[in-house]
N, CA, C and O atoms as a printed pandas DataFrame, in Angstrom:
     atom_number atom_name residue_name chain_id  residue_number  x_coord  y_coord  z_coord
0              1         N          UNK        A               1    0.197  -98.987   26.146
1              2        CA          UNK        A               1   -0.035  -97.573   26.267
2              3         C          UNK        A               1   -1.532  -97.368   26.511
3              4         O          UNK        A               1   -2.482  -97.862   25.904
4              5         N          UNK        A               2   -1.508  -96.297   27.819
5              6        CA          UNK        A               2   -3.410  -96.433   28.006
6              7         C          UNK        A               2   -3.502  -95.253   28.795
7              8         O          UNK        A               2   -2.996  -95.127   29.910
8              9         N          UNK        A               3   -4.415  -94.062   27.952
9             10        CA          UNK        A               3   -4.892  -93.059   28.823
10            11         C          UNK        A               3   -5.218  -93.223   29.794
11            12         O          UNK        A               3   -5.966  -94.181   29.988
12            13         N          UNK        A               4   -4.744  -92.195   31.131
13            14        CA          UNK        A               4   -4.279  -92.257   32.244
14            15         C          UNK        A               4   -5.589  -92.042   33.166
15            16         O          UNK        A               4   -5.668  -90.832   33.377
16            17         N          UNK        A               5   -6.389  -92.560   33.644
17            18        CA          UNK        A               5   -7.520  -92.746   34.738
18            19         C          UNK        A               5   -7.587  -91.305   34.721
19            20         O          UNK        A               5   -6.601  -90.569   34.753
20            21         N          UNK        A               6   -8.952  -90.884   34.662
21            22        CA          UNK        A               6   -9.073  -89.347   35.385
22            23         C          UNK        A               6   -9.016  -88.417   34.509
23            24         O          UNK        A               6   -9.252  -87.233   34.748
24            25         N          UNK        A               7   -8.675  -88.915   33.348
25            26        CA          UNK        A               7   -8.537  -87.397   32.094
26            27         C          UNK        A               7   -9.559  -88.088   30.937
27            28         O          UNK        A               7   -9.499  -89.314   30.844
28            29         N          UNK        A               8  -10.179  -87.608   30.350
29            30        CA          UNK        A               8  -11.240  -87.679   29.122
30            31         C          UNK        A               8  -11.267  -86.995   28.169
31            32         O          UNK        A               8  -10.214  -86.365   28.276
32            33         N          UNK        A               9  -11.808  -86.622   27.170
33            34        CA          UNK        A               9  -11.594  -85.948   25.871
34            35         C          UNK        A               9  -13.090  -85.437   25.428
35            36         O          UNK        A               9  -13.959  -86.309   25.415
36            37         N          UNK        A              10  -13.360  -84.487   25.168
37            38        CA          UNK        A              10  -15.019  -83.920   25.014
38            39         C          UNK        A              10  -14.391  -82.785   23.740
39            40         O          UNK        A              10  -13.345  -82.389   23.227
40            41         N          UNK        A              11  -15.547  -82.662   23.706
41            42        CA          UNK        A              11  -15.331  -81.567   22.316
42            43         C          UNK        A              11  -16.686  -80.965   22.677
43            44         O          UNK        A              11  -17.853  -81.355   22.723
44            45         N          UNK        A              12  -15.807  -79.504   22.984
45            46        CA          UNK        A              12  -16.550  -78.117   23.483
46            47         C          UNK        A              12  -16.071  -76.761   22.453
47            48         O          UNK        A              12  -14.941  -76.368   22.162
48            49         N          UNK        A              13  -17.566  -76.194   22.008
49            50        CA          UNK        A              13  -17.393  -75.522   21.365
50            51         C          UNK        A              13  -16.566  -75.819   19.600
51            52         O          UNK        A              13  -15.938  -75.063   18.858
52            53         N          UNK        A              14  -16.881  -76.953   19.512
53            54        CA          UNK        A              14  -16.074  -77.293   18.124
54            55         C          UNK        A              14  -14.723  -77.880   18.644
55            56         O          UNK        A              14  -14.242  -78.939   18.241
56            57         N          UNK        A              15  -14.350  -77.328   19.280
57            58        CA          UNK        A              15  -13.068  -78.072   20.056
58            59         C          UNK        A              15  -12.700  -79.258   21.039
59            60         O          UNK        A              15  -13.298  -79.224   22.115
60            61         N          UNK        A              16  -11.648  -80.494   20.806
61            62        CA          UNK        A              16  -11.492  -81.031   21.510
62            63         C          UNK        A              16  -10.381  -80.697   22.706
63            64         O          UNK        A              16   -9.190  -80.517   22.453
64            65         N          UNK        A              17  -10.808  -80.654   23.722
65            66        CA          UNK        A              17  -10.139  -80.360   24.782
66            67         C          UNK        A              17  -10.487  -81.835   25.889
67            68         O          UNK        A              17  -11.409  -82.637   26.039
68            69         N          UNK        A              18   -8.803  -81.510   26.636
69            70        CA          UNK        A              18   -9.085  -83.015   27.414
70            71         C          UNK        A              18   -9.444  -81.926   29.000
71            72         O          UNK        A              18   -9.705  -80.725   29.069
72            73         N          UNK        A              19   -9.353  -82.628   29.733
73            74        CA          UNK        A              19  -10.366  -82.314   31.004
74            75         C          UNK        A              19   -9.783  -83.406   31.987
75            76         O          UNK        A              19   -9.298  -84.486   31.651
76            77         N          UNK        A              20   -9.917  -82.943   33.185
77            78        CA          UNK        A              20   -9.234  -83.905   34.270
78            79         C          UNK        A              20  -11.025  -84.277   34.950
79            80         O          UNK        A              20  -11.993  -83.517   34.920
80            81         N          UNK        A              21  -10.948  -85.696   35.514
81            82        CA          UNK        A              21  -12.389  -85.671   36.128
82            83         C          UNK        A              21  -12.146  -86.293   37.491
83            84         O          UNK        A              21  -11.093  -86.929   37.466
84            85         N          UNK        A              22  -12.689  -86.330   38.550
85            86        CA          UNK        A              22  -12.090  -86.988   39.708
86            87         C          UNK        A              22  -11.057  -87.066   40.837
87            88         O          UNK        A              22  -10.939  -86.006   41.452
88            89         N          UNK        A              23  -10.236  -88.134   41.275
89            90        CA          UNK        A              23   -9.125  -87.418   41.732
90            91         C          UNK        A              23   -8.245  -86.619   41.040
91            92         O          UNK        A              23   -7.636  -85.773   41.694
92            93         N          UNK        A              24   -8.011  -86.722   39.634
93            94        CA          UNK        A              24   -7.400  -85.987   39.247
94            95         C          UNK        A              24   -7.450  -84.342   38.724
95            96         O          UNK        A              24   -6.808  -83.667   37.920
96            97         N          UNK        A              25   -8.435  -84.141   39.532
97            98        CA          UNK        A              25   -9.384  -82.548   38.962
98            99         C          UNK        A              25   -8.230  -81.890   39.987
99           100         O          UNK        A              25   -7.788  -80.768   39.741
100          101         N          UNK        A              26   -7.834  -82.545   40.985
101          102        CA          UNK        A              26   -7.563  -82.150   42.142
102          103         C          UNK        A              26   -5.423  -81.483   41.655
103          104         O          UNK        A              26   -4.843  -80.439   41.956
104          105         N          UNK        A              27   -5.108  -82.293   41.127
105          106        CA          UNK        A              27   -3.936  -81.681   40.313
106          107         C          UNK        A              27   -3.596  -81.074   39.150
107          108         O          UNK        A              27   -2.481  -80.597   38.942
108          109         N          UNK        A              28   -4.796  -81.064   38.126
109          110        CA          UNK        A              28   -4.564  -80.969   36.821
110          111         C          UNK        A              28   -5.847  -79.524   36.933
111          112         O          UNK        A              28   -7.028  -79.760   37.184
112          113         N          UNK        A              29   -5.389  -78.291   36.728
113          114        CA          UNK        A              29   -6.892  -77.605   36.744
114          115         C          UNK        A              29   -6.793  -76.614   35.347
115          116         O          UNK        A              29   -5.917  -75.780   35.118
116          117         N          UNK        A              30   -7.753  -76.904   34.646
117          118        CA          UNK        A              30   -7.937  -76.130   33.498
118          119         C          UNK        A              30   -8.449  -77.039   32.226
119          120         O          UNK        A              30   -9.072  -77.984   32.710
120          121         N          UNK        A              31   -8.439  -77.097   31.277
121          122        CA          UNK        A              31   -8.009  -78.117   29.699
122          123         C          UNK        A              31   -6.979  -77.572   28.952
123          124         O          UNK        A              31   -6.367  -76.537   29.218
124          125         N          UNK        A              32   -6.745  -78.594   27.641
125          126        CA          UNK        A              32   -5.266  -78.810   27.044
126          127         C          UNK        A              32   -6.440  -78.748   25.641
127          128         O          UNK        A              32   -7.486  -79.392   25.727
128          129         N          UNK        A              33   -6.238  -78.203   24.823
129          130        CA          UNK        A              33   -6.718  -78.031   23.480
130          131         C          UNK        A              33   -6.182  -79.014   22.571
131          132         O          UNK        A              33   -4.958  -78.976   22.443
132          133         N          UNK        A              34   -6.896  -80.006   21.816
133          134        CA          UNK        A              34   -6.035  -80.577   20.986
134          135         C          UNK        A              34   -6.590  -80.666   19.674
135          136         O          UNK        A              34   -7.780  -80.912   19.479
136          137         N          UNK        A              35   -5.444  -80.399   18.436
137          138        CA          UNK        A              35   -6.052  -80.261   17.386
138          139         C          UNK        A              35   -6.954  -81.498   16.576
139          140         O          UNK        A              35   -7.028  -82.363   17.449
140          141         N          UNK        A              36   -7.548  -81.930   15.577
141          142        CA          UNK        A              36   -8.453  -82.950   14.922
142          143         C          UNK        A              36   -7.458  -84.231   15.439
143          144         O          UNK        A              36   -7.817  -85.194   16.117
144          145         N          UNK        A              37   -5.993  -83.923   14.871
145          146        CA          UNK        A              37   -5.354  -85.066   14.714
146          147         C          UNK        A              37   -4.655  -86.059   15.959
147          148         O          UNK        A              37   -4.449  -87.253   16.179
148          149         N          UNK        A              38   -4.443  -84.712   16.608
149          150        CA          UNK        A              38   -4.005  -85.081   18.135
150          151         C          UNK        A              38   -5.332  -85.628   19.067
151          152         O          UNK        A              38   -5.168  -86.371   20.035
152          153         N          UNK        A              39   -6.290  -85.280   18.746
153          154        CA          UNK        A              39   -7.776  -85.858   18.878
154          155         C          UNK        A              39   -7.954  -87.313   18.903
155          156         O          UNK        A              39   -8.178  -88.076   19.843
156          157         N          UNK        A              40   -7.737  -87.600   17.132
157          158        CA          UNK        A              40   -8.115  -88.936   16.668
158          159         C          UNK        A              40   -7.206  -89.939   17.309
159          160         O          UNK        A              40   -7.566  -90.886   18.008
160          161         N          UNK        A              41   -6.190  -89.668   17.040
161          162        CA          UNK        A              41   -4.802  -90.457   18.135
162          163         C          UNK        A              41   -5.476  -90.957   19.341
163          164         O          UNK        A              41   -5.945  -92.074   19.562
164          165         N          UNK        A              42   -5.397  -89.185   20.577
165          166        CA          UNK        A              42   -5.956  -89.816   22.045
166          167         C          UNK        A              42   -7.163  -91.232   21.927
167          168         O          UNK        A              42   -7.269  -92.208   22.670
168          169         N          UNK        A              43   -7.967  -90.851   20.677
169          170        CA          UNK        A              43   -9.344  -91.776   20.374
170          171         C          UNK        A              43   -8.630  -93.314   19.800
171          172         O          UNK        A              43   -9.168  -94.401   19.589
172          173         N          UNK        A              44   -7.678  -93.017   19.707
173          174        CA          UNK        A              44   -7.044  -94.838   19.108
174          175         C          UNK        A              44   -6.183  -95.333   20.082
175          176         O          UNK        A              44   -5.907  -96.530   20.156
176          177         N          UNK        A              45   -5.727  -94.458   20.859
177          178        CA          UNK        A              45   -4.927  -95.022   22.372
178          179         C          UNK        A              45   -6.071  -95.344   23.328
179          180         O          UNK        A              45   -5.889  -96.160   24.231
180          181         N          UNK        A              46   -7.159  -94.777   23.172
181          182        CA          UNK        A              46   -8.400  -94.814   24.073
182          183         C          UNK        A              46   -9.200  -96.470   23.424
183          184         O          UNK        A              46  -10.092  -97.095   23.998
184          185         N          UNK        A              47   -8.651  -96.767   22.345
185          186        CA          UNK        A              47   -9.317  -97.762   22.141
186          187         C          UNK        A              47   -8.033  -98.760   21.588
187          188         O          UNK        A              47   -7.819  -99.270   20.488
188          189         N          UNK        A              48   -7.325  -98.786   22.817
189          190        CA          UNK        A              48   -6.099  -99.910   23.115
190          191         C          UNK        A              48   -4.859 -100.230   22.056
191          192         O          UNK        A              48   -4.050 -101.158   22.054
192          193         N          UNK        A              49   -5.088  -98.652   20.794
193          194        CA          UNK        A              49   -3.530  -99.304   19.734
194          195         C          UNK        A              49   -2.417  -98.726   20.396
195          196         O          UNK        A              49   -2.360  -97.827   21.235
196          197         N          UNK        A              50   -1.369  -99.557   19.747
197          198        CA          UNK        A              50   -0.458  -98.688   20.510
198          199         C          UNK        A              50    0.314  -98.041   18.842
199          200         O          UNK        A              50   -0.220  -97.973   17.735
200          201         N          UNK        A              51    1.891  -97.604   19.323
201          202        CA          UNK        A              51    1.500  -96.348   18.316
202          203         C          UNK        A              51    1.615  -97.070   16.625
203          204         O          UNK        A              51    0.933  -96.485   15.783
204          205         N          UNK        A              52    2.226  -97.972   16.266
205          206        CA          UNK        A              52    2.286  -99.205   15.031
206          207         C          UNK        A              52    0.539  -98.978   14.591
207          208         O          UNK        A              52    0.122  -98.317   13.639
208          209         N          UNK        A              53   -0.284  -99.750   15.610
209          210        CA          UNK        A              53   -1.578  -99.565   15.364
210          211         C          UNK        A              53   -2.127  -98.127   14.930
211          212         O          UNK        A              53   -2.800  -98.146   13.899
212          213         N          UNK        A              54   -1.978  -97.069   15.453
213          214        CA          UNK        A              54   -2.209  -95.863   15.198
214          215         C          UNK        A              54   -2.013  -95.374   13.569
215          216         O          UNK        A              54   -2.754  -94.882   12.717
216          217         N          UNK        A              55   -0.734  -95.752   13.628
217          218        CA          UNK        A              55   -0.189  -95.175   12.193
218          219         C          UNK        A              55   -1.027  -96.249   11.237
219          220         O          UNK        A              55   -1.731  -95.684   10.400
220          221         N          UNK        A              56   -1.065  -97.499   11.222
221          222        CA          UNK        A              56   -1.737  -98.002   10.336
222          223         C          UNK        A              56   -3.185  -97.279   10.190
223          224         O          UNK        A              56   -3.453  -96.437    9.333
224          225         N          UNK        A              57   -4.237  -97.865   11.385
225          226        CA          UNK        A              57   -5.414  -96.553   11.454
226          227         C          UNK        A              57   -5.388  -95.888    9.947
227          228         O          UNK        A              57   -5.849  -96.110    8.828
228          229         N          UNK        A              58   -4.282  -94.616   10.849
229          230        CA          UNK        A              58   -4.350  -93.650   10.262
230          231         C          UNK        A              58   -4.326  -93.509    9.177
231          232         O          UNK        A              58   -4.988  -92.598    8.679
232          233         N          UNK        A              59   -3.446  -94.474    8.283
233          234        CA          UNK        A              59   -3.264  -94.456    7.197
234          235         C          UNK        A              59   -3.897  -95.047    6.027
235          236         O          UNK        A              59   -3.348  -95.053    4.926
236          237         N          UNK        A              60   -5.247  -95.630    6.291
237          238        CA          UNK        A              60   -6.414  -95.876    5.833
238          239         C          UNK        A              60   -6.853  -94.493    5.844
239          240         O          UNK        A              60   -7.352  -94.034    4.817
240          241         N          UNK        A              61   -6.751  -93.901    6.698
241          242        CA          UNK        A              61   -7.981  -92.385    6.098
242          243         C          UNK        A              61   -6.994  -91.274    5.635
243          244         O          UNK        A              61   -7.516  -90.183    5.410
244          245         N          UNK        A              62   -5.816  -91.367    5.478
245          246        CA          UNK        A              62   -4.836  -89.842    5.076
246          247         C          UNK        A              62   -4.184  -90.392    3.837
247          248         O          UNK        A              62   -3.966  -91.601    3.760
248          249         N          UNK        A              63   -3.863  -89.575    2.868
249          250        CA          UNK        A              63   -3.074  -89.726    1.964
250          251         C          UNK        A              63   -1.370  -88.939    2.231
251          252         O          UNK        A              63   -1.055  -87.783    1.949
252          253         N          UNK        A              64   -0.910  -89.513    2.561
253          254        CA          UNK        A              64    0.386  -89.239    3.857
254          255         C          UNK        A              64    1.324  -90.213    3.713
255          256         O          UNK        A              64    1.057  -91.413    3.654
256          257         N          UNK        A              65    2.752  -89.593    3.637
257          258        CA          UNK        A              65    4.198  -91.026    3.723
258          259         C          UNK        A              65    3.773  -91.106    5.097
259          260         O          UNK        A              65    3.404  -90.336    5.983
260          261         N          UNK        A              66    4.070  -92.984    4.842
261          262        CA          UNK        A              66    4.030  -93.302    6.461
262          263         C          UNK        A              66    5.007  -92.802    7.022
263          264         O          UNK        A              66    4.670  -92.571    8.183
264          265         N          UNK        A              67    6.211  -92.451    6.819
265          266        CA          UNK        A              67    6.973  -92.329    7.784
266          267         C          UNK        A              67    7.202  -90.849    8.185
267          268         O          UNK        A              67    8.014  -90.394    8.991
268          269         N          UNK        A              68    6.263  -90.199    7.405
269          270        CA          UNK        A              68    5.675  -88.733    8.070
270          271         C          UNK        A              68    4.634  -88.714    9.323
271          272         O          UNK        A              68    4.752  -88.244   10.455
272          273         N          UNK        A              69    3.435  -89.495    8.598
273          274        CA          UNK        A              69    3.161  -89.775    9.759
274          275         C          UNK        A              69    3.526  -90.364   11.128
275          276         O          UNK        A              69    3.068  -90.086   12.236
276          277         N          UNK        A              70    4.486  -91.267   10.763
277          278        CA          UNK        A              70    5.055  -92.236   12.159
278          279         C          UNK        A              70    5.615  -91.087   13.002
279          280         O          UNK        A              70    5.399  -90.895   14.199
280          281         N          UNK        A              71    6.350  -90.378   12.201
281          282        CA          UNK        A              71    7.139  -89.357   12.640
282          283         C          UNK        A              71    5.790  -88.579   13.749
283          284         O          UNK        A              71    5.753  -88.876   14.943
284          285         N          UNK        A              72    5.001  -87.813   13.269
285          286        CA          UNK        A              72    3.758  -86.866   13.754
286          287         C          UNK        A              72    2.856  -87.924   15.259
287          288         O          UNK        A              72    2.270  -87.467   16.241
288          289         N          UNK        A              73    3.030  -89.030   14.965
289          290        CA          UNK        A              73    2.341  -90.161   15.837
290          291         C          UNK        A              73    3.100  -89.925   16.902
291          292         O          UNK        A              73    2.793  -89.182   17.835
292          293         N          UNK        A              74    4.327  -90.688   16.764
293          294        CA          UNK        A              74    5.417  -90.561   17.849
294          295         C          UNK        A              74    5.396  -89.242   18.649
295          296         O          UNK        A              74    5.421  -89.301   19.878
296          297         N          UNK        A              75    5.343  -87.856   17.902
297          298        CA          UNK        A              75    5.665  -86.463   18.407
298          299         C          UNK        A              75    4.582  -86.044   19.108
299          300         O          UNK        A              75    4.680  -85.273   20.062
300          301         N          UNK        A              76    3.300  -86.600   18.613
301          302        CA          UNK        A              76    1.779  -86.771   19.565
302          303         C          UNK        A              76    2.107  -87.309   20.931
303          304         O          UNK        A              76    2.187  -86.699   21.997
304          305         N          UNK        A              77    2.292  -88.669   20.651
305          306        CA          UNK        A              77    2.317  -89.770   21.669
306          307         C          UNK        A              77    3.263  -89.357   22.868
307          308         O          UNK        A              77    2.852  -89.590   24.004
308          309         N          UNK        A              78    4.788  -88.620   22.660
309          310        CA          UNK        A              78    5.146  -88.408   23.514
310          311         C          UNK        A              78    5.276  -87.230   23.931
311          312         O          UNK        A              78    6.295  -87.063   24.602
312          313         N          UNK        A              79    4.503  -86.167   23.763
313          314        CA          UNK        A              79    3.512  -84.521   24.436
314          315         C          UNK        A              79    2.934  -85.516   25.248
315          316         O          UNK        A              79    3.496  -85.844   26.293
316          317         N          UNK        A              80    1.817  -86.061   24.868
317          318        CA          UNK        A              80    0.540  -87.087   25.511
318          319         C          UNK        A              80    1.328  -87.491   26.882
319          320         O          UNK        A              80    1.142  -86.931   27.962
320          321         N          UNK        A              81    2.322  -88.658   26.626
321          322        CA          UNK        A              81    3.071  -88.846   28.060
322          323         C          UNK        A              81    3.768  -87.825   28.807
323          324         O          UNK        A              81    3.614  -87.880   30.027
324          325         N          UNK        A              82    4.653  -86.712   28.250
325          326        CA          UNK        A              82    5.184  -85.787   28.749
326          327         C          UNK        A              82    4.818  -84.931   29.480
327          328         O          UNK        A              82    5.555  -84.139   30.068
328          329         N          UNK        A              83    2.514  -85.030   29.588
329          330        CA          UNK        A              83    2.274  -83.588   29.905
330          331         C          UNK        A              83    1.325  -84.823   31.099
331          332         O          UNK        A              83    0.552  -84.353   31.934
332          333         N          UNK        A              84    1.534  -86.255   30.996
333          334        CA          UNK        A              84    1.186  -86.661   32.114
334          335         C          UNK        A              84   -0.496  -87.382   31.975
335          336         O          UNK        A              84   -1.150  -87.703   32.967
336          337         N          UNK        A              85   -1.044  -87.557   30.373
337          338        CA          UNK        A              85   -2.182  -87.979   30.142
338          339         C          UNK        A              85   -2.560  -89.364   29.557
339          340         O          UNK        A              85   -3.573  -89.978   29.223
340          341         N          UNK        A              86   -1.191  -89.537   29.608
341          342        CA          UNK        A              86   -0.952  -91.223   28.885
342          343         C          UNK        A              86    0.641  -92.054   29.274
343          344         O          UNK        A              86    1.772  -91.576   29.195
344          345         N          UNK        A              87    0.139  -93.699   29.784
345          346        CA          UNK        A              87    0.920  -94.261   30.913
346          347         C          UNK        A              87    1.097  -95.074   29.344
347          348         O          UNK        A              87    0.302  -95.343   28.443
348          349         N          UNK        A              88    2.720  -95.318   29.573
349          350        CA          UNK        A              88    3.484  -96.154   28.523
350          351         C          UNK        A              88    3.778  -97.273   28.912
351          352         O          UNK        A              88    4.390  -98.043   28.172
């Protein structure tokens, strides 16, 4: 799983929003708001876990059932592919 060439993640105004850069400015026009958590995710797919890796991550810094979180990972992960910003 690996964010998709052409989209990036910045945090504007307190907010992380992703952003198309390049050829892909050319289909994608506007940003996608994403909250802290949906954030930290894109930032652990951006640095090659896939979603097993994620939830572990994660679960060093949250006091959270894993399988709440797995649940919330998964429901991230596939918006992320669904809206076309991450190749599975």
């Amino acid at each position: 799983m690996k964010i998709k060439e052409g989209y990036v993640i910045r945090k504007v105004m307190g907010n992380h929003v992703v952003i198309a850069t390049g050829a892909q400015s050319k289909n994608f026009h506007g940003m996608v708001k994403l909250n802290n958590t949906a954030a930290e995710i894109w930032e652990l797919i951006a640095k090659g876990l896939d979603e097993n890796g994620i939830v572990a991550a994660m679960l060093e810094s949250y006091d959270v059932e894993e399988e709440k979180l797995r649940a919330d990972v998964q429901k991230t992960v596939n918006t992320l592919v669904e809206q076309g910003f991450v190749e599975v």
